[in-house]
N, C-alpha and C positions, 0 to 999 in steps of 0.2 A: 287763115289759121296761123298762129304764133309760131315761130320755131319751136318755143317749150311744148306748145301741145304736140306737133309734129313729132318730139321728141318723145315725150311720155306716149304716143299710141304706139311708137316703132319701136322700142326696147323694153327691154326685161325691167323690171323694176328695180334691179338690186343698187342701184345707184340713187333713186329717187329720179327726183328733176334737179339739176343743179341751176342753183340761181342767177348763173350768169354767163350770155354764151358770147366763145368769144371770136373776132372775126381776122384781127391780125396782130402780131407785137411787131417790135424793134428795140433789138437793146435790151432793158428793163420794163418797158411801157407794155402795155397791150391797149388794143379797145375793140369794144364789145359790136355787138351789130348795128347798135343804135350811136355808135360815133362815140361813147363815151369814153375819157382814159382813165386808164388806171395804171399805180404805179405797183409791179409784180412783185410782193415781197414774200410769196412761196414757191414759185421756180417750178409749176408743177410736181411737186413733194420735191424740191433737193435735184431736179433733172436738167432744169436749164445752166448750166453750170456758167457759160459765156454770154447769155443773156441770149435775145429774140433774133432770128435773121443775121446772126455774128455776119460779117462778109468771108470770113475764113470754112466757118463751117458751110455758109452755100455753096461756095467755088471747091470744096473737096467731093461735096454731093453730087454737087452738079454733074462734078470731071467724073465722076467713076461711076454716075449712072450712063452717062456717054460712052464710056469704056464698056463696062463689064457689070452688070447690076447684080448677078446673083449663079454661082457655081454647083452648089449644094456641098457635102462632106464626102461627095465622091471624089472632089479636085479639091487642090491647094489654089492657093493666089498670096502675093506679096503683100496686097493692106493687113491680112490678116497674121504674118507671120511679123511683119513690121511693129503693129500691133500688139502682138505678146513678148515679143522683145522689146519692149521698151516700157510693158507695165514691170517683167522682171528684174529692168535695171534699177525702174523707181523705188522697185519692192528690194532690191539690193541682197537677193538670196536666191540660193538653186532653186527652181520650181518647175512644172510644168502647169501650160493652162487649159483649160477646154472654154470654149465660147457658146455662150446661150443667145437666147432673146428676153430675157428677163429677171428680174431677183428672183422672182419664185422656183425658175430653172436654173437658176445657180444654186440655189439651197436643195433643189431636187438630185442634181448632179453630187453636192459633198454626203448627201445622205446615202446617197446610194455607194459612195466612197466610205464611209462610216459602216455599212451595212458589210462591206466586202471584208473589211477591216475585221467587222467581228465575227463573221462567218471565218476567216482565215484565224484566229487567234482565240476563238473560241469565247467568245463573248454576249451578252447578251443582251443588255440594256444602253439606252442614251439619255443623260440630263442636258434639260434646255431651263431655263430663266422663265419664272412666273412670271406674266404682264409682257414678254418678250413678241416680237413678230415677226416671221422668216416666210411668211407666203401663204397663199388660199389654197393651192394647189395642196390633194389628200397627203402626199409628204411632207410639203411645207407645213400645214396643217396642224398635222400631228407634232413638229415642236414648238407649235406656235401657243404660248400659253396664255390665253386668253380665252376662257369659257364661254363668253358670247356670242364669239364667232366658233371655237371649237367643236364644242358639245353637240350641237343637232347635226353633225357629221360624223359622229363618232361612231361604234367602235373604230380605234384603227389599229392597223398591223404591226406597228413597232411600240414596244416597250419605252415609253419615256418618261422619265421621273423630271417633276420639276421642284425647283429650291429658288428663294426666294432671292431678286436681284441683289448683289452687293452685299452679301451674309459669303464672307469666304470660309468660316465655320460649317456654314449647311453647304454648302458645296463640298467639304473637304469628308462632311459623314456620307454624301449621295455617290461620289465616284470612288467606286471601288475596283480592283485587278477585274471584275467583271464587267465592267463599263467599256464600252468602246468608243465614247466620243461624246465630247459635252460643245456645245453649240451655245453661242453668248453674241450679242449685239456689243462692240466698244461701248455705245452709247445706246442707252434703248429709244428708240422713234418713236414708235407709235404708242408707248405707254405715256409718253409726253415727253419728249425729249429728256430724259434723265439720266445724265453721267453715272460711272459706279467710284464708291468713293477710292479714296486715293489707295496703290496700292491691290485693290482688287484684281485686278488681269493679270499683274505680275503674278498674283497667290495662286491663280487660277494655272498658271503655265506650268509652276512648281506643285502643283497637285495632282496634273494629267502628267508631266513626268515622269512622278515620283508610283505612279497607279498604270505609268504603257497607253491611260486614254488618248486619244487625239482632241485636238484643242481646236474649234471648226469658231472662226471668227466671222459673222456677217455683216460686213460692211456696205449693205446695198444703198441706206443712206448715206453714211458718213466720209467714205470714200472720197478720192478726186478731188481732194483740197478743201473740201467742204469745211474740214475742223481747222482749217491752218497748216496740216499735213497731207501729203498725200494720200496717207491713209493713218486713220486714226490711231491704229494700232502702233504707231512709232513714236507717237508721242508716250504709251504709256511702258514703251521699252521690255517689246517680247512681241517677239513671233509665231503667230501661229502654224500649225499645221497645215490647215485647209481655209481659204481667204474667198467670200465670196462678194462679189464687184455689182453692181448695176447702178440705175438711176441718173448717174449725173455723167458717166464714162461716156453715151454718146450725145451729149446734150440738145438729148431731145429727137434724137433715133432710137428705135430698140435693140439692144445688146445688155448681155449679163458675162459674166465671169465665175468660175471656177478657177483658181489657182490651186495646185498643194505643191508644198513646202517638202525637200525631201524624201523620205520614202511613200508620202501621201503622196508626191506625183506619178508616182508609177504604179499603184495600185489596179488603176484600170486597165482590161486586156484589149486585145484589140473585137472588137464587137460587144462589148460591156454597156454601153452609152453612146449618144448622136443625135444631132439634132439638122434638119433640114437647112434650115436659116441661121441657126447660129454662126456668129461670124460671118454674116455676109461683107461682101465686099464695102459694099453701100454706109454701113453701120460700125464697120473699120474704119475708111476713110474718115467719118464724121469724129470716132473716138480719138486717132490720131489730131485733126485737130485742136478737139479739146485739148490734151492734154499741150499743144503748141503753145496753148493761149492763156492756161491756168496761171496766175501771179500771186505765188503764193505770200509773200510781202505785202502787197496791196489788200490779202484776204485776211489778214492778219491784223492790217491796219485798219481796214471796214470792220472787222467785226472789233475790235477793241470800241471804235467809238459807237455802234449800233448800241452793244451792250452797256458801255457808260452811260450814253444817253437814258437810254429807259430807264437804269438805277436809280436815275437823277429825281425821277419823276415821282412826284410825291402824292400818290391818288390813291385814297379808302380801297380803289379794284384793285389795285394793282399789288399784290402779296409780293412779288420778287420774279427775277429771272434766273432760268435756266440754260444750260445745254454747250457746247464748245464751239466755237466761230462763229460762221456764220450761219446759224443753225439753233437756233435759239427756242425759247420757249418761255413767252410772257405768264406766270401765275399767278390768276385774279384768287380773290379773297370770296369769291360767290361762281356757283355754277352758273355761268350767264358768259358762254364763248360763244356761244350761238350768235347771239346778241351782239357782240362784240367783233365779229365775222361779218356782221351785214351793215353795222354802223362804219364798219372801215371801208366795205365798197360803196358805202352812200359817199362815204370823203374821198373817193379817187384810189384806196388800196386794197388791195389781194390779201388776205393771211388767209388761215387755216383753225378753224375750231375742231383742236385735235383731240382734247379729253373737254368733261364741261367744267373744266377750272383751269385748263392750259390753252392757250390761244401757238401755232407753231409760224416762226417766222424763219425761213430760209430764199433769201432774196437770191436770184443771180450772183456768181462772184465776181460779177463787174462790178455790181450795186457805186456808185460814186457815193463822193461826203454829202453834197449836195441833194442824194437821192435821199440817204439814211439822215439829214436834217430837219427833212420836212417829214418824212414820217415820223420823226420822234416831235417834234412839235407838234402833229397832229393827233396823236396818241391821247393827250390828254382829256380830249374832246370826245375824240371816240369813245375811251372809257365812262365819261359823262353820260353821254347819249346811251352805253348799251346799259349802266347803270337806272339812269331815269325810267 
């Protein structure tokens, strides 16, 4: 019996089969169980930030599963204080953090800071971003505006209004003095990688000001260099209230973030929230690395010529690109990313058929020129093929 069947008898269905199992990477590469390589140009959504087997990230693992693997939130330990002291310097503002194991537990954590928020100030509702996505979990959930996924778990508990990405007009009619927190992706992921246009976040910080909402920004993809910044939200000049981190922070260990900004950091009392694992040692130690290894120059420089390259490319599928650094989002001119996704692991690459007219490419931010040359030469073949 196949691994896939192996696979499909032992779990739940909600994944499907995936079409390709894989057995080890290095670097940017992986390969599959049957020997085959391929060159990684989705990073497990945005998570491998330093690529496969870094030697930095093993040797931090390694030592602190040696040391100390796991305290709970009964005890403190140094990777984790280390840790939020050095995302607060990146972040270059007062804050306090709390540590999850996940996005979705980072957006569960600012919600529940959002909820306290307006329980204390007497408020009532939250706006999030139609097409937006902050988690499966029934908080997350619930600002997640996406009816496909939404709906058949509905009703839920919190009042949330949504308004349409990038309209800072319908944002500015939905948050009112009774609003206690609007919730916004810098860049939305899973609607297909799509920026908001220029201008937009700053509108947004000047609207929650000007209204006492708090401004909860999700940065589970974009985070950790991934756009060129450390976090997205500094390129578009404004700080939010409440900052939430995952995906690429432990590249490729589980850890989420919660930051607030100000008097969001102190909201919480003591016995309010906690998590067992959050911030374990293990998942610090790996995060610190990351963050040793991030170059953000070099992500800067990858992603200028990933995104030149495809521009360049002059194919009927290929409608344009999207999205900031390295983090992109190829859109075809036909619903055929399916297609498109299985024609690039036939030639040796990894993407991601994110919408079915956006293909998502976020490579490691090691990716070389070398790496991002041949996939863009072979790009045009693939479109051929998923085309045909």
């Amino acid at each position: 019996m196949s691994l896939y069947d192996r696979f499909e008898q032992a779990f739940m269905p909600n994944y499907g089969v995936p079409p390709v199992a894989l057995a080890r990477g290095e670097g940017t590469r992986v390969w599959d169980v049957d020997g085959k390589t391929y060159l990684d140009f989705i990073g497990g959504i945005a998570v491998t930030s330093i690529g496969h087997a870094h030697p930095a990230l093993v040797e931090a693992v390694a030592k602190q599963v040696a040391t100390i693997a796991h305290t709970s939130n009964l005890f403190l330990h140094e990777p984790e204080v280390l840790l939020a002291e050095r995302l607060l310097g990146l972040l270059d503002a007062p804050g306090r953090v709390f540590f999850a194991n996940s996005g979705t537990e980072a957006n569960e954590a600012a919600l529940k800071l959002s909820l306290k928020y307006a329980k204390r100030t007497g408020r009532s509702y939250l706006v999030a971003a139609e097409n937006g996505f902050h988690g499966r979990t029934l908080g997350a959930l619930s600002l997640t505006g996406k009816a496909s996924i939404r709906d058949q778990f509905g009703p839920f508990p919190t009042d949330v209004r949504f308004v349409p990405y990038g309209d800072a007009d319908a944002l500015k009619a939905a948050v009112t003095g009774e609003c206690a927190a609007v919730f916004l992706e810098p860049t939305q992921g899973e609607a297909g990688v799509v920026p908001p246009p220029d201008g937009y976040l700053r509108a947004a910080r000047e609207i929650c000001d000007a209204t006492g909402a708090l401004l909860v920004a999700d940065e589970i993809q974009s985070a950790i260099g991934r756009t060129g910044h450390w976090f997205a939200h500094q390129a578009d000049g404004f700080t939010p209230d409440i900052l939430t981190l995952a995906k690429g922070l432990g590249g490729g260990l589980p850890i989420g973030a919660c930051i607030g900004f100000g008097d969001a950091g102190t909201l919480f009392d003591k016995g309010d929230h906690g998590s067992t694992f959050g911030g374990n040692p293990v998942s610090c130690a790996a995060a610190l690395a990351v963050l040793d290894h991030v170059d953000l120059d070099r992500v800067r420089s990858a992603a200028a010529r990933l995104r030149g390259g495809l521009e360049a490319i002059g194919h009927p599928l290929l409608k344009g690109v999207r999205g900031r650094g390295l983090w992109l989002a190829a859109v075809l001119s036909e619903p055929v990313s399916g297609k498109v996704q299985q024609a690039a692991a036939d030639a040796g690459f990894l993407v991601n058929a994110l919408q079915p007219d956006a293909v998502r490419l976020a490579p490691p931010l090691v990716v070389t020129d070398e790496e991002i040359d041949a996939f863009v030469a072979a790009f045009p073949r693939i479109l051929t093929e998923a085309a045909g």
